[in-house]
KOLSE-818431 format. One line per field, with one value per residue (C-alpha): residue number from 1; residue in three letters; x, y, z. Coordinates in Angstrom, 2 decimals. Example, Ala and Ser with C-alpha at 12.3 -4.5 7.8 and 13.67 -1.06 7.14 Angstrom:
% KOLSE-818431
n c(1 | 2) .
res c(ALA | SER) .
u c(12.30 | 13.67) .
v c(-4.50 | -1.06) .
w c(7.80 | 7.14) .
END
This chain:
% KOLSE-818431
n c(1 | 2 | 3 | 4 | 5 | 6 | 7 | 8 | 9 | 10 | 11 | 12 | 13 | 14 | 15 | 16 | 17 | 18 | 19 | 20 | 21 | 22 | 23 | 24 | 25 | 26 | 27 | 28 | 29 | 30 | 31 | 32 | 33 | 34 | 35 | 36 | 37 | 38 | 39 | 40 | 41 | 42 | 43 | 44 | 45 | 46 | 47 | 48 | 49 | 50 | 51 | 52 | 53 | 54 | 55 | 56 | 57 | 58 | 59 | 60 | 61 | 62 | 63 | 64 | 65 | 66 | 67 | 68 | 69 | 70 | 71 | 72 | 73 | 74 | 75 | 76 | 77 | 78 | 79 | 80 | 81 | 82 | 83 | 84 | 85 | 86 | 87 | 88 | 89 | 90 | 91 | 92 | 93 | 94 | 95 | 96 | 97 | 98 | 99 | 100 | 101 | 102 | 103 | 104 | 105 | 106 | 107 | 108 | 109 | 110 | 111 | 112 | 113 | 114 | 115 | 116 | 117 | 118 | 119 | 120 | 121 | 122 | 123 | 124 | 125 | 126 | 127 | 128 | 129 | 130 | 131 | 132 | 133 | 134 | 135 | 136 | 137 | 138 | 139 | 140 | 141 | 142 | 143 | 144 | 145 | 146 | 147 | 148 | 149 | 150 | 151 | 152 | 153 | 154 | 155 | 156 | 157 | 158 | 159 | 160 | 161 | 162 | 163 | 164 | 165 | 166 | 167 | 168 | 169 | 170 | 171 | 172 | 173 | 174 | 175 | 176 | 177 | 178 | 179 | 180 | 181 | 182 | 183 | 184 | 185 | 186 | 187 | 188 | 189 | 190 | 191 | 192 | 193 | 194 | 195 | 196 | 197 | 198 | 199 | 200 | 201 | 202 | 203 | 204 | 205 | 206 | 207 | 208 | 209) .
res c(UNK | UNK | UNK | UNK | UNK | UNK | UNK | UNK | UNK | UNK | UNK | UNK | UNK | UNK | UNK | UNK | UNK | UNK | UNK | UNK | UNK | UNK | UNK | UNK | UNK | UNK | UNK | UNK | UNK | UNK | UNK | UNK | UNK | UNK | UNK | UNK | UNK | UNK | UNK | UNK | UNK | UNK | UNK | UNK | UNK | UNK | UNK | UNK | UNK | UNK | UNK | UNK | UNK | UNK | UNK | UNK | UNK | UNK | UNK | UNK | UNK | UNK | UNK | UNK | UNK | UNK | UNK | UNK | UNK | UNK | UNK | UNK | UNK | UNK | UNK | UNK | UNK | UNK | UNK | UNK | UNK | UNK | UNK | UNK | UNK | UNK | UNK | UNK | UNK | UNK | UNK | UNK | UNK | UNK | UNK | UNK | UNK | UNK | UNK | UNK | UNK | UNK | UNK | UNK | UNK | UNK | UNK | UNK | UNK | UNK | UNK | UNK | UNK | UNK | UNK | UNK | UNK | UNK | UNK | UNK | UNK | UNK | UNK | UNK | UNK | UNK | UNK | UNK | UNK | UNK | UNK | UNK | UNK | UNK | UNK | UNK | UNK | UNK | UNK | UNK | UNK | UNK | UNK | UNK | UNK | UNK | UNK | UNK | UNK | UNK | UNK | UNK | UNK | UNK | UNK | UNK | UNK | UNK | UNK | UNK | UNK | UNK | UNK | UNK | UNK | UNK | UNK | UNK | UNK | UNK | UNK | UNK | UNK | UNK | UNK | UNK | UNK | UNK | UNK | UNK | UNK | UNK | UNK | UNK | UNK | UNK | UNK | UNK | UNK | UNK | UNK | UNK | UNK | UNK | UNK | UNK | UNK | UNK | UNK | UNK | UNK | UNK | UNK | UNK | UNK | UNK | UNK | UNK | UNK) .
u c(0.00 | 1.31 | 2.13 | -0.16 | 1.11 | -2.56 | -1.37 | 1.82 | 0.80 | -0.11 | 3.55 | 5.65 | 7.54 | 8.14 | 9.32 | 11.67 | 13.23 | 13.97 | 15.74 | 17.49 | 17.49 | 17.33 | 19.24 | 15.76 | 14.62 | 18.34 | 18.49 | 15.25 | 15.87 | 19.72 | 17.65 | 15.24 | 18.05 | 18.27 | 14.29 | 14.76 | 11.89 | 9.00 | 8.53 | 6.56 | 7.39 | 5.97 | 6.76 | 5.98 | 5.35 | 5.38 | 4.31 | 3.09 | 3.90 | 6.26 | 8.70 | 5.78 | 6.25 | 10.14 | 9.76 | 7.24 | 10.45 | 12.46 | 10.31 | 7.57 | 5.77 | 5.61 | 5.89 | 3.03 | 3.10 | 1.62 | 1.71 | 1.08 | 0.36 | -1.31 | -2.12 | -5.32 | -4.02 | -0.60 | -2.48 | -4.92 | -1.88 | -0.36 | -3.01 | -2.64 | 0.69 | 1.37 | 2.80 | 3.14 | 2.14 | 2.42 | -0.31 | -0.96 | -3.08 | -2.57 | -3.69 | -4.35 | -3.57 | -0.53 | 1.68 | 1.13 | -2.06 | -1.87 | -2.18 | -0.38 | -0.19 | 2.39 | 6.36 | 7.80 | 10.76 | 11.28 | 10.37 | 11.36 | 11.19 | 11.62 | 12.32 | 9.94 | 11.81 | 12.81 | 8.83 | 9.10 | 9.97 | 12.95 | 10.16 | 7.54 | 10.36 | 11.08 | 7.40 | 7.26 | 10.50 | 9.71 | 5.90 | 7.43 | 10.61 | 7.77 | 5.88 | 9.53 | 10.54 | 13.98 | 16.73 | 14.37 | 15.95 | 14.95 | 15.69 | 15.92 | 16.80 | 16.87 | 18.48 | 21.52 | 24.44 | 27.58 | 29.36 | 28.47 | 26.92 | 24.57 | 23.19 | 21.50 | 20.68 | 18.65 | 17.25 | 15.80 | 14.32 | 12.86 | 11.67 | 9.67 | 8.29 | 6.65 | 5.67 | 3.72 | 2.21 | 2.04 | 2.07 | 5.20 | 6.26 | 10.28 | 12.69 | 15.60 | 16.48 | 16.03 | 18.91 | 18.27 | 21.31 | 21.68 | 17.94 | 19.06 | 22.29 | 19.92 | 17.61 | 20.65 | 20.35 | 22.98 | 24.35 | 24.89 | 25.17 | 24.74 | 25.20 | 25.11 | 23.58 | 23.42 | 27.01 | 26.34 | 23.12 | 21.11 | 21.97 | 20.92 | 21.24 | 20.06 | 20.08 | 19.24 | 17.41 | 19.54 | 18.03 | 15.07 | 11.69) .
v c(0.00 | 3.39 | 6.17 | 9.08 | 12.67 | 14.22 | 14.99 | 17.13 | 18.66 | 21.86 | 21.90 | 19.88 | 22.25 | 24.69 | 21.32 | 20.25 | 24.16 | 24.34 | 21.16 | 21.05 | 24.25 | 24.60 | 21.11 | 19.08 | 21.74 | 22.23 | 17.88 | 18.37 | 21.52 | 19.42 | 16.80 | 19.02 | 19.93 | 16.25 | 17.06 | 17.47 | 19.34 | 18.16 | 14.74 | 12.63 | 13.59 | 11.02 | 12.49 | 10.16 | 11.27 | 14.86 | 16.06 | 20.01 | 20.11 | 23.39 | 21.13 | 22.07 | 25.59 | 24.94 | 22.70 | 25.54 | 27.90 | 25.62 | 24.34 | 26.83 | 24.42 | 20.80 | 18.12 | 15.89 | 15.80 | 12.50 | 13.32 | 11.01 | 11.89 | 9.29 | 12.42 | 14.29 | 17.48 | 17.90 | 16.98 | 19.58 | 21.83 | 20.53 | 21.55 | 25.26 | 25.54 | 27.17 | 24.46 | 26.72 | 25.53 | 21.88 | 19.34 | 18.10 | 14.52 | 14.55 | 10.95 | 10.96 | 7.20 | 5.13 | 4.93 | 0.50 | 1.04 | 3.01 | 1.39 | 3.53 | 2.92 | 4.66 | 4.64 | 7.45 | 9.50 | 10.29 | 9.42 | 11.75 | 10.20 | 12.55 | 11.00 | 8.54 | 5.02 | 6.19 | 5.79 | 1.87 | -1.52 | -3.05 | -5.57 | -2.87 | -0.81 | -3.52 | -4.03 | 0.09 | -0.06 | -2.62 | -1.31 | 2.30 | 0.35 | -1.15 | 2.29 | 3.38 | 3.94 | 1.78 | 4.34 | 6.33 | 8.68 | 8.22 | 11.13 | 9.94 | 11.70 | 10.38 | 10.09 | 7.85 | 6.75 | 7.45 | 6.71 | 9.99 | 9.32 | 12.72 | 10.94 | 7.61 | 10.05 | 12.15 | 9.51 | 7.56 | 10.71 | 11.26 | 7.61 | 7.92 | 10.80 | 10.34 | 6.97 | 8.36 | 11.35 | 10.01 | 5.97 | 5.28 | 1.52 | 2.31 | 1.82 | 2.14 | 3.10 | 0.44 | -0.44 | 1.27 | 1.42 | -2.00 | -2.12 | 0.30 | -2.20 | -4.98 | -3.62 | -2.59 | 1.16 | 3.57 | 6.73 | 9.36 | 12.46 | 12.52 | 15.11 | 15.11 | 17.25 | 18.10 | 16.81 | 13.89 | 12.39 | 13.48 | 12.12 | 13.14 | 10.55 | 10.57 | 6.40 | 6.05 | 2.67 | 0.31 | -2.51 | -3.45 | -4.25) .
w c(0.00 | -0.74 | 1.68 | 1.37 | 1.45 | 2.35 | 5.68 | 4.74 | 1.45 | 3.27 | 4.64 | 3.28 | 1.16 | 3.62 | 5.91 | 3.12 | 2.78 | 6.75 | 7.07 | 3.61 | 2.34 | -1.07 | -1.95 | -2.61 | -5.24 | -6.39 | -7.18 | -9.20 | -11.34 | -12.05 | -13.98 | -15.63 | -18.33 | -19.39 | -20.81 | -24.59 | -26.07 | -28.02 | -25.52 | -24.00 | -19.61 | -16.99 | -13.48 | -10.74 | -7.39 | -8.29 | -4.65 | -4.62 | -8.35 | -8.19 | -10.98 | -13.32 | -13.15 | -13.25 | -16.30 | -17.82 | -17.57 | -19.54 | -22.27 | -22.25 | -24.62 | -26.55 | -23.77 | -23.30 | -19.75 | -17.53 | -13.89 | -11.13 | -7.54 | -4.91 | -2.48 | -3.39 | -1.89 | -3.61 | -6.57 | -6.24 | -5.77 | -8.90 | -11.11 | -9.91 | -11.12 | -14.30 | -16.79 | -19.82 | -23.37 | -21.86 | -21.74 | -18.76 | -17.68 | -13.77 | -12.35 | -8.51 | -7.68 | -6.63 | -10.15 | -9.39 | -9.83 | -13.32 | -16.66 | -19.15 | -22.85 | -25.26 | -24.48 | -23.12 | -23.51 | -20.07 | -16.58 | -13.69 | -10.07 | -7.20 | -3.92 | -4.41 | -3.78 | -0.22 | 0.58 | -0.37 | 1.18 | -0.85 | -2.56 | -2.95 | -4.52 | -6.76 | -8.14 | -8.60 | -10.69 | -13.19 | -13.64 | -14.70 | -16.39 | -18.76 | -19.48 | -21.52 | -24.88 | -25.21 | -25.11 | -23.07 | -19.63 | -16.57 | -14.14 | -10.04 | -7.62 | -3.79 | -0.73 | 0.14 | 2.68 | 1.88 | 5.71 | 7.25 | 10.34 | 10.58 | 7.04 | 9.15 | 11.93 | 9.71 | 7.72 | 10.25 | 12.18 | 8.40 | 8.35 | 12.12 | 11.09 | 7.76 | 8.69 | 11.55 | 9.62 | 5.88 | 6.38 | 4.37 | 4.67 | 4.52 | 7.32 | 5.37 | 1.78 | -0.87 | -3.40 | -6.13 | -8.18 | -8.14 | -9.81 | -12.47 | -13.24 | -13.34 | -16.27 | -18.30 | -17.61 | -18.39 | -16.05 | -18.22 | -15.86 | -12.16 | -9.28 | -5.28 | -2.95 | 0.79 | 1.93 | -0.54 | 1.01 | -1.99 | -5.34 | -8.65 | -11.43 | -15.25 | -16.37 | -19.89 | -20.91 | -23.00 | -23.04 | -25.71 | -23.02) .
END
Protein backbone atom coordinates (compact mmCIF):
# COMPACT_ATOMS: atom_id res chain seq x y z
CA UNK A 1 0.00 0.00 0.00
CA UNK A 2 1.31 3.39 -0.74
CA UNK A 3 2.13 6.17 1.68
CA UNK A 4 -0.16 9.08 1.37
CA UNK A 5 1.11 12.67 1.45
CA UNK A 6 -2.56 14.22 2.35
CA UNK A 7 -1.37 14.99 5.68
CA UNK A 8 1.82 17.13 4.74
CA UNK A 9 0.80 18.66 1.45
CA UNK A 10 -0.11 21.86 3.27
CA UNK A 11 3.55 21.90 4.64
CA UNK A 12 5.65 19.88 3.28
CA UNK A 13 7.54 22.25 1.16
CA UNK A 14 8.14 24.69 3.62
CA UNK A 15 9.32 21.32 5.91
CA UNK A 16 11.67 20.25 3.12
CA UNK A 17 13.23 24.16 2.78
CA UNK A 18 13.97 24.34 6.75
CA UNK A 19 15.74 21.16 7.07
CA UNK A 20 17.49 21.05 3.61
CA UNK A 21 17.49 24.25 2.34
CA UNK A 22 17.33 24.60 -1.07
CA UNK A 23 19.24 21.11 -1.95
CA UNK A 24 15.76 19.08 -2.61
CA UNK A 25 14.62 21.74 -5.24
CA UNK A 26 18.34 22.23 -6.39
CA UNK A 27 18.49 17.88 -7.18
CA UNK A 28 15.25 18.37 -9.20
CA UNK A 29 15.87 21.52 -11.34
CA UNK A 30 19.72 19.42 -12.05
CA UNK A 31 17.65 16.80 -13.98
CA UNK A 32 15.24 19.02 -15.63
CA UNK A 33 18.05 19.93 -18.33
CA UNK A 34 18.27 16.25 -19.39
CA UNK A 35 14.29 17.06 -20.81
CA UNK A 36 14.76 17.47 -24.59
CA UNK A 37 11.89 19.34 -26.07
CA UNK A 38 9.00 18.16 -28.02
CA UNK A 39 8.53 14.74 -25.52
CA UNK A 40 6.56 12.63 -24.00
CA UNK A 41 7.39 13.59 -19.61
CA UNK A 42 5.97 11.02 -16.99
CA UNK A 43 6.76 12.49 -13.48
CA UNK A 44 5.98 10.16 -10.74
CA UNK A 45 5.35 11.27 -7.39
CA UNK A 46 5.38 14.86 -8.29
CA UNK A 47 4.31 16.06 -4.65
CA UNK A 48 3.09 20.01 -4.62
CA UNK A 49 3.90 20.11 -8.35
CA UNK A 50 6.26 23.39 -8.19
CA UNK A 51 8.70 21.13 -10.98
CA UNK A 52 5.78 22.07 -13.32
CA UNK A 53 6.25 25.59 -13.15
CA UNK A 54 10.14 24.94 -13.25
CA UNK A 55 9.76 22.70 -16.30
CA UNK A 56 7.24 25.54 -17.82
CA UNK A 57 10.45 27.90 -17.57
CA UNK A 58 12.46 25.62 -19.54
CA UNK A 59 10.31 24.34 -22.27
CA UNK A 60 7.57 26.83 -22.25
CA UNK A 61 5.77 24.42 -24.62
CA UNK A 62 5.61 20.80 -26.55
CA UNK A 63 5.89 18.12 -23.77
CA UNK A 64 3.03 15.89 -23.30
CA UNK A 65 3.10 15.80 -19.75
CA UNK A 66 1.62 12.50 -17.53
CA UNK A 67 1.71 13.32 -13.89
CA UNK A 68 1.08 11.01 -11.13
CA UNK A 69 0.36 11.89 -7.54
CA UNK A 70 -1.31 9.29 -4.91
CA UNK A 71 -2.12 12.42 -2.48
CA UNK A 72 -5.32 14.29 -3.39
CA UNK A 73 -4.02 17.48 -1.89
CA UNK A 74 -0.60 17.90 -3.61
CA UNK A 75 -2.48 16.98 -6.57
CA UNK A 76 -4.92 19.58 -6.24
CA UNK A 77 -1.88 21.83 -5.77
CA UNK A 78 -0.36 20.53 -8.90
CA UNK A 79 -3.01 21.55 -11.11
CA UNK A 80 -2.64 25.26 -9.91
CA UNK A 81 0.69 25.54 -11.12
CA UNK A 82 1.37 27.17 -14.30
CA UNK A 83 2.80 24.46 -16.79
CA UNK A 84 3.14 26.72 -19.82
CA UNK A 85 2.14 25.53 -23.37
CA UNK A 86 2.42 21.88 -21.86
CA UNK A 87 -0.31 19.34 -21.74
CA UNK A 88 -0.96 18.10 -18.76
CA UNK A 89 -3.08 14.52 -17.68
CA UNK A 90 -2.57 14.55 -13.77
CA UNK A 91 -3.69 10.95 -12.35
CA UNK A 92 -4.35 10.96 -8.51
CA UNK A 93 -3.57 7.20 -7.68
CA UNK A 94 -0.53 5.13 -6.63
CA UNK A 95 1.68 4.93 -10.15
CA UNK A 96 1.13 0.50 -9.39
CA UNK A 97 -2.06 1.04 -9.83
CA UNK A 98 -1.87 3.01 -13.32
CA UNK A 99 -2.18 1.39 -16.66
CA UNK A 100 -0.38 3.53 -19.15
CA UNK A 101 -0.19 2.92 -22.85
CA UNK A 102 2.39 4.66 -25.26
CA UNK A 103 6.36 4.64 -24.48
CA UNK A 104 7.80 7.45 -23.12
CA UNK A 105 10.76 9.50 -23.51
CA UNK A 106 11.28 10.29 -20.07
CA UNK A 107 10.37 9.42 -16.58
CA UNK A 108 11.36 11.75 -13.69
CA UNK A 109 11.19 10.20 -10.07
CA UNK A 110 11.62 12.55 -7.20
CA UNK A 111 12.32 11.00 -3.92
CA UNK A 112 9.94 8.54 -4.41
CA UNK A 113 11.81 5.02 -3.78
CA UNK A 114 12.81 6.19 -0.22
CA UNK A 115 8.83 5.79 0.58
CA UNK A 116 9.10 1.87 -0.37
CA UNK A 117 9.97 -1.52 1.18
CA UNK A 118 12.95 -3.05 -0.85
CA UNK A 119 10.16 -5.57 -2.56
CA UNK A 120 7.54 -2.87 -2.95
CA UNK A 121 10.36 -0.81 -4.52
CA UNK A 122 11.08 -3.52 -6.76
CA UNK A 123 7.40 -4.03 -8.14
CA UNK A 124 7.26 0.09 -8.60
CA UNK A 125 10.50 -0.06 -10.69
CA UNK A 126 9.71 -2.62 -13.19
CA UNK A 127 5.90 -1.31 -13.64
CA UNK A 128 7.43 2.30 -14.70
CA UNK A 129 10.61 0.35 -16.39
CA UNK A 130 7.77 -1.15 -18.76
CA UNK A 131 5.88 2.29 -19.48
CA UNK A 132 9.53 3.38 -21.52
CA UNK A 133 10.54 3.94 -24.88
CA UNK A 134 13.98 1.78 -25.21
CA UNK A 135 16.73 4.34 -25.11
CA UNK A 136 14.37 6.33 -23.07
CA UNK A 137 15.95 8.68 -19.63
CA UNK A 138 14.95 8.22 -16.57
CA UNK A 139 15.69 11.13 -14.14
CA UNK A 140 15.92 9.94 -10.04
CA UNK A 141 16.80 11.70 -7.62
CA UNK A 142 16.87 10.38 -3.79
CA UNK A 143 18.48 10.09 -0.73
CA UNK A 144 21.52 7.85 0.14
CA UNK A 145 24.44 6.75 2.68
CA UNK A 146 27.58 7.45 1.88
CA UNK A 147 29.36 6.71 5.71
CA UNK A 148 28.47 9.99 7.25
CA UNK A 149 26.92 9.32 10.34
CA UNK A 150 24.57 12.72 10.58
CA UNK A 151 23.19 10.94 7.04
CA UNK A 152 21.50 7.61 9.15
CA UNK A 153 20.68 10.05 11.93
CA UNK A 154 18.65 12.15 9.71
CA UNK A 155 17.25 9.51 7.72
CA UNK A 156 15.80 7.56 10.25
CA UNK A 157 14.32 10.71 12.18
CA UNK A 158 12.86 11.26 8.40
CA UNK A 159 11.67 7.61 8.35
CA UNK A 160 9.67 7.92 12.12
CA UNK A 161 8.29 10.80 11.09
CA UNK A 162 6.65 10.34 7.76
CA UNK A 163 5.67 6.97 8.69
CA UNK A 164 3.72 8.36 11.55
CA UNK A 165 2.21 11.35 9.62
CA UNK A 166 2.04 10.01 5.88
CA UNK A 167 2.07 5.97 6.38
CA UNK A 168 5.20 5.28 4.37
CA UNK A 169 6.26 1.52 4.67
CA UNK A 170 10.28 2.31 4.52
CA UNK A 171 12.69 1.82 7.32
CA UNK A 172 15.60 2.14 5.37
CA UNK A 173 16.48 3.10 1.78
CA UNK A 174 16.03 0.44 -0.87
CA UNK A 175 18.91 -0.44 -3.40
CA UNK A 176 18.27 1.27 -6.13
CA UNK A 177 21.31 1.42 -8.18
CA UNK A 178 21.68 -2.00 -8.14
CA UNK A 179 17.94 -2.12 -9.81
CA UNK A 180 19.06 0.30 -12.47
CA UNK A 181 22.29 -2.20 -13.24
CA UNK A 182 19.92 -4.98 -13.34
CA UNK A 183 17.61 -3.62 -16.27
CA UNK A 184 20.65 -2.59 -18.30
CA UNK A 185 20.35 1.16 -17.61
CA UNK A 186 22.98 3.57 -18.39
CA UNK A 187 24.35 6.73 -16.05
CA UNK A 188 24.89 9.36 -18.22
CA UNK A 189 25.17 12.46 -15.86
CA UNK A 190 24.74 12.52 -12.16
CA UNK A 191 25.20 15.11 -9.28
CA UNK A 192 25.11 15.11 -5.28
CA UNK A 193 23.58 17.25 -2.95
CA UNK A 194 23.42 18.10 0.79
CA UNK A 195 27.01 16.81 1.93
CA UNK A 196 26.34 13.89 -0.54
CA UNK A 197 23.12 12.39 1.01
CA UNK A 198 21.11 13.48 -1.99
CA UNK A 199 21.97 12.12 -5.34
CA UNK A 200 20.92 13.14 -8.65
CA UNK A 201 21.24 10.55 -11.43
CA UNK A 202 20.06 10.57 -15.25
CA UNK A 203 20.08 6.40 -16.37
CA UNK A 204 19.24 6.05 -19.89
CA UNK A 205 17.41 2.67 -20.91
CA UNK A 206 19.54 0.31 -23.00
CA UNK A 207 18.03 -2.51 -23.04
CA UNK A 208 15.07 -3.45 -25.71
CA UNK A 209 11.69 -4.25 -23.02
Amino acid sequence: MSANFNNAAWFYDRLSRLVYGKALVDAQRFLLKFIPPDTGVLIVGGGTGWILQELAELRPGGLQITYIEVSAKMTALSKSRNAGDNKVIFINDAVENVKLTGGYDVVITPFLFDNFTEATFQKVFVHIHTFLKPGALWLNCDFRLTGKWWQWILLKSMFQFFRIVCGIEASDLPDIEKRFSQFQYKEIAGQAFFGEFISSQVFKKTAPV
